[in-house]
C-alpha positions in Angstrom: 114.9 89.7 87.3 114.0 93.2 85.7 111.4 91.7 83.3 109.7 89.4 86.3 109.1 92.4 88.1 107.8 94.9 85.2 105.1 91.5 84.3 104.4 91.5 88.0 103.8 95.2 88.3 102.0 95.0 84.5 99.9 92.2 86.0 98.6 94.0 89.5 97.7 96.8 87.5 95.9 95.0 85.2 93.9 92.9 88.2 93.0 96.3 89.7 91.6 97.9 86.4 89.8 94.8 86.1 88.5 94.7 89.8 87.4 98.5 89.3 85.1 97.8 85.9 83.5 95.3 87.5 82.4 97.4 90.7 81.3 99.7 88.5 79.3 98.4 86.4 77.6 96.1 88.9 77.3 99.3 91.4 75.2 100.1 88.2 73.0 97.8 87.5 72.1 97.4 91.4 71.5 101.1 91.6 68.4 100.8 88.5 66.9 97.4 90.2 66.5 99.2 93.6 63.6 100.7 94.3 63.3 103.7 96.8 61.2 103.5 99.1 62.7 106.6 101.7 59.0 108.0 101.5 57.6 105.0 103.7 58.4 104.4 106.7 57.9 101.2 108.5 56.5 100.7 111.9 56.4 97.5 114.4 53.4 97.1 114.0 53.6 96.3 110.2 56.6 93.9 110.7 54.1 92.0 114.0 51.5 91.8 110.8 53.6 90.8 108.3 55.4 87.7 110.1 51.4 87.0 111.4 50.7 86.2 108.0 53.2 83.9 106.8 52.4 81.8 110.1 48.9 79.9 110.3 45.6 81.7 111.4 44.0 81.2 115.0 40.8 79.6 112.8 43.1 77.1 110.7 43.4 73.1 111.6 46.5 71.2 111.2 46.5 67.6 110.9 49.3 66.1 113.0 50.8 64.4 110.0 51.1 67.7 108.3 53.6 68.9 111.0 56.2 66.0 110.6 
């Protein structure tokens, strides 16, 4: 019973080492793809202008069979 509790206890701790190298070393490598952009802010108006453009343009036809 002694033995099946030290493997146990051997075994957590070796799932939470584990657990904690692989935080942080993906913490890591998500930290140098980032890119910072704290200096710009972002206004409604930019979001209204950006969702503008991925829809179709007053001026642009659409054939019925493009729709379905």
């Amino acid at each position: 019973m002694n033995k099946k509790i030290i493997s146990l206890l051997f075994l957590l701790i070796l799932m939470v080492s584990i657990t904690a190298t692989y935080v942080y070393f993906s913490q890591k490598d998500s930290g140098e793809t980032q890119y910072d952009n704290s200096d710009k802010t972002v206004n409604d108006a930019d979001v209204a202008n950006e969702i503008d453009d991925m829809f179709l343009e007053e001026d642009d036809e659409v054939e019925i069979g493009d729709i379905v």
